[in-house]
mmJSON file of the N, C-alpha and C atoms, coordinates in Angstrom:
{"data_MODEL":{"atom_site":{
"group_PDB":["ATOM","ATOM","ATOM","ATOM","ATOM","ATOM","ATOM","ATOM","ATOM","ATOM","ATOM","ATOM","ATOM","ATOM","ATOM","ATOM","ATOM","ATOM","ATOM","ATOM","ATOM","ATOM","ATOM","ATOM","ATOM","ATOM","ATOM","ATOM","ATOM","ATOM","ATOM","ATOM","ATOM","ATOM","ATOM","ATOM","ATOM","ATOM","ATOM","ATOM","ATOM","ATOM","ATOM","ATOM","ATOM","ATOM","ATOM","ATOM","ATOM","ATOM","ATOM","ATOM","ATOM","ATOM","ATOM","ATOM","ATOM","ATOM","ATOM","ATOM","ATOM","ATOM","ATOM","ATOM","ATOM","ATOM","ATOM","ATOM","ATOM","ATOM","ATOM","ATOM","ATOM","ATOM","ATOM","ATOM","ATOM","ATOM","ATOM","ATOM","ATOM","ATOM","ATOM","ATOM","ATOM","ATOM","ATOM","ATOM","ATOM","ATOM","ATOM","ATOM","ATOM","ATOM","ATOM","ATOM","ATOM","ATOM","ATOM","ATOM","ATOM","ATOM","ATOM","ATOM","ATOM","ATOM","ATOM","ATOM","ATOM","ATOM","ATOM","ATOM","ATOM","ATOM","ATOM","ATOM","ATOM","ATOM","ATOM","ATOM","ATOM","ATOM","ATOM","ATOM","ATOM","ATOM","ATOM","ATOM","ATOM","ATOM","ATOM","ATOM","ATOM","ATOM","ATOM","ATOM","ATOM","ATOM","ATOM","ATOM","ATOM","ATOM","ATOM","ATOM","ATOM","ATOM","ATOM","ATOM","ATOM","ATOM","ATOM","ATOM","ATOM","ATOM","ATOM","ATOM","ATOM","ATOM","ATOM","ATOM","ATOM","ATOM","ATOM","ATOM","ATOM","ATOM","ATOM","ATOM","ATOM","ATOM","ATOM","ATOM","ATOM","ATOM","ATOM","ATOM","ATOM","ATOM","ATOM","ATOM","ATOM","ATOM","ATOM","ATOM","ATOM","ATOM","ATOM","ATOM","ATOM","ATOM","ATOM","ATOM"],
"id":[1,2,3,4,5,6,7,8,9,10,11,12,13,14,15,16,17,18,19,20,21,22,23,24,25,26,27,28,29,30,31,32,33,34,35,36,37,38,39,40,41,42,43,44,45,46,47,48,49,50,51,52,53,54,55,56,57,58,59,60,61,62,63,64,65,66,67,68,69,70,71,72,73,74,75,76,77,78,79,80,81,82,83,84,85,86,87,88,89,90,91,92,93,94,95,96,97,98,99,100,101,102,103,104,105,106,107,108,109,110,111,112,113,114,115,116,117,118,119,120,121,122,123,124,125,126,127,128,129,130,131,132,133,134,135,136,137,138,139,140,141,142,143,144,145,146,147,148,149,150,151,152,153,154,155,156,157,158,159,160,161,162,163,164,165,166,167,168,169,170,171,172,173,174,175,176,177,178,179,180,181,182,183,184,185,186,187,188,189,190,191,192],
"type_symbol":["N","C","C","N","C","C","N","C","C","N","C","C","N","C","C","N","C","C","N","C","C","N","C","C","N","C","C","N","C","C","N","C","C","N","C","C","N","C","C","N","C","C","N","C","C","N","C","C","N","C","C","N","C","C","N","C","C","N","C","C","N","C","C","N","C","C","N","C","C","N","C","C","N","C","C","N","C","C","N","C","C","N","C","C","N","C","C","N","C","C","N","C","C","N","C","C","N","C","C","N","C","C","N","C","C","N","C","C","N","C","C","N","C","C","N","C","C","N","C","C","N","C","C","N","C","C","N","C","C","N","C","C","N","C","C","N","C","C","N","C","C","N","C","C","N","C","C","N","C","C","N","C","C","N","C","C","N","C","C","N","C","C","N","C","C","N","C","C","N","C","C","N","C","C","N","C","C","N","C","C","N","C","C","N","C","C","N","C","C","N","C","C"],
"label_atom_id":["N","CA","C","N","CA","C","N","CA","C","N","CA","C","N","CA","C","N","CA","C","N","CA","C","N","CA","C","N","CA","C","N","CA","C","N","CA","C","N","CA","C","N","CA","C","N","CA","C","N","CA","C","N","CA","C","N","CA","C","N","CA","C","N","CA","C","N","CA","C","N","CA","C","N","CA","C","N","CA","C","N","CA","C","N","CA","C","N","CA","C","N","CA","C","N","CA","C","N","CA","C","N","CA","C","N","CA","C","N","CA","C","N","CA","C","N","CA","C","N","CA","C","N","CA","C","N","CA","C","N","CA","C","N","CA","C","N","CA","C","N","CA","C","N","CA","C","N","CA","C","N","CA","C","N","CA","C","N","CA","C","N","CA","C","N","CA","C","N","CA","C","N","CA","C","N","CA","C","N","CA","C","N","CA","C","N","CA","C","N","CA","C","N","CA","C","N","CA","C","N","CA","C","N","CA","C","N","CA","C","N","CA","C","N","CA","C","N","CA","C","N","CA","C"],
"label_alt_id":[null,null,null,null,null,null,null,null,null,null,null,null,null,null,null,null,null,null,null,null,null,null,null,null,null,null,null,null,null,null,null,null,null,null,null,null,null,null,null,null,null,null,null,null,null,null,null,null,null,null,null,null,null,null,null,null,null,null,null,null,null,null,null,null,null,null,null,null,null,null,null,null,null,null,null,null,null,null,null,null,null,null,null,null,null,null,null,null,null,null,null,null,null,null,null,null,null,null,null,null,null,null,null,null,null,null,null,null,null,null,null,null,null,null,null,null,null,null,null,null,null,null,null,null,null,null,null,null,null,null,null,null,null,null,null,null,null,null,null,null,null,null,null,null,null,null,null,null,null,null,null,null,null,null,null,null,null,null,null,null,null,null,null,null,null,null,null,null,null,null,null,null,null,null,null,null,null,null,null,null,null,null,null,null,null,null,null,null,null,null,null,null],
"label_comp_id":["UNK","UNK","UNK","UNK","UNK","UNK","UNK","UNK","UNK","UNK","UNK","UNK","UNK","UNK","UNK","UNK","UNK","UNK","UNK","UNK","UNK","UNK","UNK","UNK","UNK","UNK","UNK","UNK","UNK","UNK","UNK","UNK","UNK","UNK","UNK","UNK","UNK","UNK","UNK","UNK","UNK","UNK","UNK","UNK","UNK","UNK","UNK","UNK","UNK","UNK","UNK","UNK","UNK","UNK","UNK","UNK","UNK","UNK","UNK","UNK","UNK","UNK","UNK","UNK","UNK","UNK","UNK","UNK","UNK","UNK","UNK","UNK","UNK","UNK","UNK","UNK","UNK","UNK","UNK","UNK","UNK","UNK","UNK","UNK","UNK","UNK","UNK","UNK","UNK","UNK","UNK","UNK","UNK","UNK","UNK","UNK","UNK","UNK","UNK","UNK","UNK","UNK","UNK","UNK","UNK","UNK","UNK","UNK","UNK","UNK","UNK","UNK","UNK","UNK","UNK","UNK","UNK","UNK","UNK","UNK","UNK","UNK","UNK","UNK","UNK","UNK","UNK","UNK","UNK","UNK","UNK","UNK","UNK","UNK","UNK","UNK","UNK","UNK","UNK","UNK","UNK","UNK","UNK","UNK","UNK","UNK","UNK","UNK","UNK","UNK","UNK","UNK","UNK","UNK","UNK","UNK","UNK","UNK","UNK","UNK","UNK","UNK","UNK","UNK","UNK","UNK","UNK","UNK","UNK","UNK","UNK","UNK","UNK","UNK","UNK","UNK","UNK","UNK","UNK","UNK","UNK","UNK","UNK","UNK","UNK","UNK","UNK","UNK","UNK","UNK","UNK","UNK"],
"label_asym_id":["A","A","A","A","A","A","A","A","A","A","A","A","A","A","A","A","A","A","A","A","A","A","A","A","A","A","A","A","A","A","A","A","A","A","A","A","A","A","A","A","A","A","A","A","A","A","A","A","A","A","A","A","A","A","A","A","A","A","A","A","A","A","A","A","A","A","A","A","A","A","A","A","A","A","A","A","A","A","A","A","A","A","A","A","A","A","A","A","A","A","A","A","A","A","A","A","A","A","A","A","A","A","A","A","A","A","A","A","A","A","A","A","A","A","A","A","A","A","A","A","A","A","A","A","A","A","A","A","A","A","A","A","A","A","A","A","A","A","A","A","A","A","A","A","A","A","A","A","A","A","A","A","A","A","A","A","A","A","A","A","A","A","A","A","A","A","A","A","A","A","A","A","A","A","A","A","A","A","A","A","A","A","A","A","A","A","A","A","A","A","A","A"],
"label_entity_id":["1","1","1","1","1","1","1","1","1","1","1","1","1","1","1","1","1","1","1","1","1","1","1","1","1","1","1","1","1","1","1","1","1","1","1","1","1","1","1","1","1","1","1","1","1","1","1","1","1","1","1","1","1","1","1","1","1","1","1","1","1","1","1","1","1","1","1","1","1","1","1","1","1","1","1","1","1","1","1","1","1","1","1","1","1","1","1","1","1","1","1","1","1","1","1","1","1","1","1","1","1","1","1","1","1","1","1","1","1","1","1","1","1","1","1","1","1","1","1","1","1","1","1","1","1","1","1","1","1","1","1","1","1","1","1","1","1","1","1","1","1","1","1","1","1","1","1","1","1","1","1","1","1","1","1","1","1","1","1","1","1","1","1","1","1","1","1","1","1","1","1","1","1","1","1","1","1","1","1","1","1","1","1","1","1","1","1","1","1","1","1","1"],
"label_seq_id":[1,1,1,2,2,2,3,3,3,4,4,4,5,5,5,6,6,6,7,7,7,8,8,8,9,9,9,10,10,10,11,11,11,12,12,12,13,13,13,14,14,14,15,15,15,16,16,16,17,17,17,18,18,18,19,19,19,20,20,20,21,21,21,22,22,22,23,23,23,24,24,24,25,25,25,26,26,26,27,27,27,28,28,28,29,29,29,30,30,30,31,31,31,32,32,32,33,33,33,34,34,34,35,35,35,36,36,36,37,37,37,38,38,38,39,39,39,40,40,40,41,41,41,42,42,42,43,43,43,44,44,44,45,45,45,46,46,46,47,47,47,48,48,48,49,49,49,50,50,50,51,51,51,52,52,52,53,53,53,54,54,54,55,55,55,56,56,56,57,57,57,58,58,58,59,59,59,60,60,60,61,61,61,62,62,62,63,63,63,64,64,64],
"pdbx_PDB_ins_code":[null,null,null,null,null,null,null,null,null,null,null,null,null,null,null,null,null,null,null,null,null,null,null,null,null,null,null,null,null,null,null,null,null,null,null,null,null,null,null,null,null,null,null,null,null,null,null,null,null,null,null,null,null,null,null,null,null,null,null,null,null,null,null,null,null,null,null,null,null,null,null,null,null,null,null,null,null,null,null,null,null,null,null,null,null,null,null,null,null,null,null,null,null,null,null,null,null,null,null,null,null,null,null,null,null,null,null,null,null,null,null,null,null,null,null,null,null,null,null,null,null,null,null,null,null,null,null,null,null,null,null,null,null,null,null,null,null,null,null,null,null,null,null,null,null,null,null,null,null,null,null,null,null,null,null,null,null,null,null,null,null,null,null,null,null,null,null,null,null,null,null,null,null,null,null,null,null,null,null,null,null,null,null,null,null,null,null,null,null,null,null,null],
"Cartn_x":[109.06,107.884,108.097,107.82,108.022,106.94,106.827,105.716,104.652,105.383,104.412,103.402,103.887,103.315,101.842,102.115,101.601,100.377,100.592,99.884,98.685,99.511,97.866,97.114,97.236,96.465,95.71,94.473,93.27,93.242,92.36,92.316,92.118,91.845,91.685,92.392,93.652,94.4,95.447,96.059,96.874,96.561,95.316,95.551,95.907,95.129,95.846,97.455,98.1,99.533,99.747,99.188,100.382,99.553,98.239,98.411,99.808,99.813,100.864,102.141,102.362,104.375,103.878,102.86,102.411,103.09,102.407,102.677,104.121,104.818,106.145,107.128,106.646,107.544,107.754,106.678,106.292,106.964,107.358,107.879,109.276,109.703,111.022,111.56,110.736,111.065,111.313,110.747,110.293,112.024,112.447,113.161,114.818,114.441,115.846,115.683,114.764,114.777,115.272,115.064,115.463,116.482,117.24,118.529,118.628,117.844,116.963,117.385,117.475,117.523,118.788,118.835,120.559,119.774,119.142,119.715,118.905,119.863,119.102,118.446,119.062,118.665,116.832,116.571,115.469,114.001,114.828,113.995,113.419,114.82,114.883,113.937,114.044,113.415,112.086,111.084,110.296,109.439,110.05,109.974,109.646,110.135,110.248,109.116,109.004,107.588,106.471,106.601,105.003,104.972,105.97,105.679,105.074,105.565,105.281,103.856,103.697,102.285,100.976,101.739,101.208,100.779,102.054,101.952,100.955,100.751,100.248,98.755,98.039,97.173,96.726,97.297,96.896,97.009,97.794,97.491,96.324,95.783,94.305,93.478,93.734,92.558,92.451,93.147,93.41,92.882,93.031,92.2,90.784,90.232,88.756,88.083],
"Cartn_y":[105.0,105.246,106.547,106.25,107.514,108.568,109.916,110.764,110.733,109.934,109.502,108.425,107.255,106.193,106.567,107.395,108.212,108.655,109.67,110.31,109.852,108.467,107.466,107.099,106.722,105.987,107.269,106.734,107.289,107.824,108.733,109.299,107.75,107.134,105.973,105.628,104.838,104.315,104.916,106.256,106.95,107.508,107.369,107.281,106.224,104.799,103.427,103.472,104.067,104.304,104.611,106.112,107.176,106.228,106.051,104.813,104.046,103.071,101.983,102.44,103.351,104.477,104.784,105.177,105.777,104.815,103.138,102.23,101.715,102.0,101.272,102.166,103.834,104.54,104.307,104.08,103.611,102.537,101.585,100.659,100.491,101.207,101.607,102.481,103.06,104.044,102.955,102.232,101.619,100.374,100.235,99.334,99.835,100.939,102.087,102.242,102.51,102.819,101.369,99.958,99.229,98.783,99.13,99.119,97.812,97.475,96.458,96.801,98.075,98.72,98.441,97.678,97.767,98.82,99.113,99.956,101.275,102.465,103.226,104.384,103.505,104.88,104.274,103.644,103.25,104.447,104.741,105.958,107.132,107.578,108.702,108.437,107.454,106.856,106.666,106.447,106.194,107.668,108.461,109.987,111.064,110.435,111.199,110.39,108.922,108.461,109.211,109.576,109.544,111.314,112.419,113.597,113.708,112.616,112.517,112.732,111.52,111.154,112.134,112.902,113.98,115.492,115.33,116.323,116.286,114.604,114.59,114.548,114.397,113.963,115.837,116.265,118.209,118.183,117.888,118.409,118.171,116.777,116.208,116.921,117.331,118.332,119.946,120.308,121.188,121.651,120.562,120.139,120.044,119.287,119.464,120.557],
"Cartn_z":[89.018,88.216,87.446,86.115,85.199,85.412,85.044,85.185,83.992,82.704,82.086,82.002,83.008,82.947,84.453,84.918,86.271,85.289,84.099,83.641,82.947,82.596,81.717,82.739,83.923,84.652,85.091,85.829,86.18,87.167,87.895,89.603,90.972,89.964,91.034,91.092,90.32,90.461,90.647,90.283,91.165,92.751,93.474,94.435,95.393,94.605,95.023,95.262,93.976,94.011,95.263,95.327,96.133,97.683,98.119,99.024,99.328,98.427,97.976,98.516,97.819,98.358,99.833,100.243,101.655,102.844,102.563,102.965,102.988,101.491,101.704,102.15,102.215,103.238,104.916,105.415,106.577,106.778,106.049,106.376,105.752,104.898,105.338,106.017,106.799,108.048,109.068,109.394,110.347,110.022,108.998,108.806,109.252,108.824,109.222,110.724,111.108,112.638,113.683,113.607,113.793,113.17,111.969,111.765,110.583,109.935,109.106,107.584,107.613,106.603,105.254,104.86,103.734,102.85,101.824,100.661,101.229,101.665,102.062,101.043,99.629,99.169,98.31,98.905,98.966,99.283,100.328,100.807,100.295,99.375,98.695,97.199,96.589,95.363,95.626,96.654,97.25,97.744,98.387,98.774,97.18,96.095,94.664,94.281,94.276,93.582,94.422,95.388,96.046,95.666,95.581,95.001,93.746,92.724,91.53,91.186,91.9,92.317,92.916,93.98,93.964,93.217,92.479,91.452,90.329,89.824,88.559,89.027,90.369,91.318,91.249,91.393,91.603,90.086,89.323,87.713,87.026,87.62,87.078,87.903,88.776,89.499,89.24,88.894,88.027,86.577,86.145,84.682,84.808,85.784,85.524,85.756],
"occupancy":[1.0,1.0,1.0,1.0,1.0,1.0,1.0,1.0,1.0,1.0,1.0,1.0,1.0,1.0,1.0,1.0,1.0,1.0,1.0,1.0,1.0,1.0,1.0,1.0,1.0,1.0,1.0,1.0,1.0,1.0,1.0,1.0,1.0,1.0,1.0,1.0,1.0,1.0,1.0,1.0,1.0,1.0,1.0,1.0,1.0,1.0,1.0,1.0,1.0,1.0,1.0,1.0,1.0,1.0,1.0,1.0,1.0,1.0,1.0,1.0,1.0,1.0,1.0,1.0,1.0,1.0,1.0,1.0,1.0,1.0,1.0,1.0,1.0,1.0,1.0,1.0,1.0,1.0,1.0,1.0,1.0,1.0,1.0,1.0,1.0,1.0,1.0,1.0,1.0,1.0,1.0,1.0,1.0,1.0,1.0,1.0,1.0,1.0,1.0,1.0,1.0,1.0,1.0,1.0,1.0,1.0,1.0,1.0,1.0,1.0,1.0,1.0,1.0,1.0,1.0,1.0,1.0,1.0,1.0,1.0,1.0,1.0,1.0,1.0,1.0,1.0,1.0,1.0,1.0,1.0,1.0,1.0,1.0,1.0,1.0,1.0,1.0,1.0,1.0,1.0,1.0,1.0,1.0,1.0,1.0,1.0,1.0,1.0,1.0,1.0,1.0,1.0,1.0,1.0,1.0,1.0,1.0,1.0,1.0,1.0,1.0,1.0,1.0,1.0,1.0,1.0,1.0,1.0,1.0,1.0,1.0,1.0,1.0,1.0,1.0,1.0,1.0,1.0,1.0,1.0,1.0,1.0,1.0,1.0,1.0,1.0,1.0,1.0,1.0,1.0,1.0,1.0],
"B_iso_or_equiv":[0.0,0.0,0.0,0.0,0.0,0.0,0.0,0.0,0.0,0.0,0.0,0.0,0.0,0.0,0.0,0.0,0.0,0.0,0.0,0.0,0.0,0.0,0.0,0.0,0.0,0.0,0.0,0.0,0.0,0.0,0.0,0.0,0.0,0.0,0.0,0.0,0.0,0.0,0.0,0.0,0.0,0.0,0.0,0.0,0.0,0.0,0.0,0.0,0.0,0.0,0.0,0.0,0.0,0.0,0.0,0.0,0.0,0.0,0.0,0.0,0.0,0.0,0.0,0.0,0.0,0.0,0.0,0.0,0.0,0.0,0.0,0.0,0.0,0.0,0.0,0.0,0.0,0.0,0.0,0.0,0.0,0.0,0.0,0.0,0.0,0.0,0.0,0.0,0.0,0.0,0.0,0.0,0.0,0.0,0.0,0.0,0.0,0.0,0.0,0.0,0.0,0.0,0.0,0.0,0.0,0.0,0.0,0.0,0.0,0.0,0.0,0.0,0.0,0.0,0.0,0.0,0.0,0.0,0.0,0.0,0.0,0.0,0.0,0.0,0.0,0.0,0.0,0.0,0.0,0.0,0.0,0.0,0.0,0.0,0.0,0.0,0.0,0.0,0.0,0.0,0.0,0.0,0.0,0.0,0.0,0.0,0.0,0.0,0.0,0.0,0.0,0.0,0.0,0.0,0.0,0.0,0.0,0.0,0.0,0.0,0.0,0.0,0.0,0.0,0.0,0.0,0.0,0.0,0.0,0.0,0.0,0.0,0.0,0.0,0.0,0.0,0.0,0.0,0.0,0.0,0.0,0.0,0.0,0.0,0.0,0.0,0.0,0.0,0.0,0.0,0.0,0.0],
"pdbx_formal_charge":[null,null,null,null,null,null,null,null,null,null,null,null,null,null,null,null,null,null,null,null,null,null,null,null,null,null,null,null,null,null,null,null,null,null,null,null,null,null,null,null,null,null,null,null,null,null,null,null,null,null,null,null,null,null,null,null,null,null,null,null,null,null,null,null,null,null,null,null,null,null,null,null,null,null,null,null,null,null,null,null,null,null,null,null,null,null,null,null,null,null,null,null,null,null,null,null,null,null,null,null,null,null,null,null,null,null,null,null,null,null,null,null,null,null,null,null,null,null,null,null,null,null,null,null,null,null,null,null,null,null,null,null,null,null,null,null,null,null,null,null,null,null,null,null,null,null,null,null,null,null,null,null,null,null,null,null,null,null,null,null,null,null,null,null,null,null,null,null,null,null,null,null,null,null,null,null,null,null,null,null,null,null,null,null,null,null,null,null,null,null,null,null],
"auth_seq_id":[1,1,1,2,2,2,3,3,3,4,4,4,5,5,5,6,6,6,7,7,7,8,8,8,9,9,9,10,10,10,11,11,11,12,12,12,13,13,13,14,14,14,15,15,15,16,16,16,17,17,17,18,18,18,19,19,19,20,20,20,21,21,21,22,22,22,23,23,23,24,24,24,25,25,25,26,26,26,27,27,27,28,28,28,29,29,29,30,30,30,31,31,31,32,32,32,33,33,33,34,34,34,35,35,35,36,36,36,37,37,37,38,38,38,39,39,39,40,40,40,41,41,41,42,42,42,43,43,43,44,44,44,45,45,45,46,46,46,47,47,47,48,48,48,49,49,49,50,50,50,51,51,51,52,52,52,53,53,53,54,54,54,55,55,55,56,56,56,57,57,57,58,58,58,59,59,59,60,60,60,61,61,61,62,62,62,63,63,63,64,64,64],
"auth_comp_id":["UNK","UNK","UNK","UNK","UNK","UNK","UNK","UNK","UNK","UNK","UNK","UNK","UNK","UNK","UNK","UNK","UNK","UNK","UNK","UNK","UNK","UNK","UNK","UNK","UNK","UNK","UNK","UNK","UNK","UNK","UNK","UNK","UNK","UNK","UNK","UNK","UNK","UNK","UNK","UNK","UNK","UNK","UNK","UNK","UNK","UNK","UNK","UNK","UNK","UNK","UNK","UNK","UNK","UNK","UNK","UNK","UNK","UNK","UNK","UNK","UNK","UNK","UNK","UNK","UNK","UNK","UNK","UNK","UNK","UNK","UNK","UNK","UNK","UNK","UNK","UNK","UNK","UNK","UNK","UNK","UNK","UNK","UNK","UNK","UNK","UNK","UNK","UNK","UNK","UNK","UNK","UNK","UNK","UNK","UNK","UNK","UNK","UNK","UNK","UNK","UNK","UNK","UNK","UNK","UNK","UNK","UNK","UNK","UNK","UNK","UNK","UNK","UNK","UNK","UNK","UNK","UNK","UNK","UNK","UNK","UNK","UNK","UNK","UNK","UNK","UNK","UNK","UNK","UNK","UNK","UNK","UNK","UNK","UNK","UNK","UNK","UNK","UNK","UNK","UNK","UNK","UNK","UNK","UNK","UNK","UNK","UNK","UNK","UNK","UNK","UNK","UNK","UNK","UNK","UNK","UNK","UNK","UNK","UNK","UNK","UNK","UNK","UNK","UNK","UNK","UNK","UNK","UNK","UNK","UNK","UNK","UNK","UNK","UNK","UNK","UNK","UNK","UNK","UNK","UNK","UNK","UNK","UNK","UNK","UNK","UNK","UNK","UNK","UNK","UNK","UNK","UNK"],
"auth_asym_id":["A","A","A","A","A","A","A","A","A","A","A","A","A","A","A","A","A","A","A","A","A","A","A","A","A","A","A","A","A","A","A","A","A","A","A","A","A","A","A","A","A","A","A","A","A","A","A","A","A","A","A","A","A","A","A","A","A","A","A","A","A","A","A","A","A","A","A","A","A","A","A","A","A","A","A","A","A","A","A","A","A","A","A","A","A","A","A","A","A","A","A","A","A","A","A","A","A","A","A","A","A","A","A","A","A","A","A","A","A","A","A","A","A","A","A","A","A","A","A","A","A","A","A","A","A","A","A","A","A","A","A","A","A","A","A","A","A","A","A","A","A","A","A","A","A","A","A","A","A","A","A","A","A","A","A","A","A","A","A","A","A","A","A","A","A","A","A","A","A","A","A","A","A","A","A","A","A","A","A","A","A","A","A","A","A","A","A","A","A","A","A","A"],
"auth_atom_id":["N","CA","C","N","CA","C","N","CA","C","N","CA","C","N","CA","C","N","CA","C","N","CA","C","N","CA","C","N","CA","C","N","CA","C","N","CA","C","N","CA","C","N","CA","C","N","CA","C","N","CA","C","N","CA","C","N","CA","C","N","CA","C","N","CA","C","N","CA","C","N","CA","C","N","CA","C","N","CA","C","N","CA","C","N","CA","C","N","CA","C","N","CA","C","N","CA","C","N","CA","C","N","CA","C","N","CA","C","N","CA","C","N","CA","C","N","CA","C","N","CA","C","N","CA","C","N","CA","C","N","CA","C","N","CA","C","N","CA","C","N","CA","C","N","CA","C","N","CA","C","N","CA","C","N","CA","C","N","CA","C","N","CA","C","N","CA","C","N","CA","C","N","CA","C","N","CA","C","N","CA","C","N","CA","C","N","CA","C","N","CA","C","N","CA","C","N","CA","C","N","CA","C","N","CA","C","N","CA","C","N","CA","C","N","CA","C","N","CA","C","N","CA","C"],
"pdbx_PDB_model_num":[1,1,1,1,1,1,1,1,1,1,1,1,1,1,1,1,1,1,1,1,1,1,1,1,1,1,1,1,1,1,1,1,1,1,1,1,1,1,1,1,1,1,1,1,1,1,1,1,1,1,1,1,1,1,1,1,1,1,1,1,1,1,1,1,1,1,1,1,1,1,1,1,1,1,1,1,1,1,1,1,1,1,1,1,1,1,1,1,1,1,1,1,1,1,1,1,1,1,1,1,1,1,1,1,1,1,1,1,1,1,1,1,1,1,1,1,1,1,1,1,1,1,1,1,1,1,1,1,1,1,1,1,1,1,1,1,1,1,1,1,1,1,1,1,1,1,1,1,1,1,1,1,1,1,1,1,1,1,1,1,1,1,1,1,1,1,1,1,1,1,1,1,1,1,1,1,1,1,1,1,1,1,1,1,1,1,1,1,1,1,1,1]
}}}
């Protein structure tokens, strides 16, 4: 996910997002830990969307 496409969407729906990454970290934790896991760099791509997310999430709060 780009930081611009982050930036159009709304407070609602970027928290749906960073929800969304919340969930699919958890479960690629959970996939690695049982050994389930092939692309690990899954994790890392996943770990950067949900900062993103956070970042642009404090920038709109910031703004108002």
């Amino acid at each position: 996910m780009d930081a611009k496409e982050l930036r159009a969407k709304d407070e609602a729906a970027l928290t749906k997002e960073l929800q969304d990454l919340l969930k699919a970290q958890f479960s690629l934790r959970l996939q690695r830990a049982t050994q389930q896991l092939q692309n690990t760099s899954q994790i890392r791509k996943v770990r950067r969307d949900i900062a993103r997310t956070r970042t642009v999430l404090a920038q709109k709060a910031a703004a108002r």
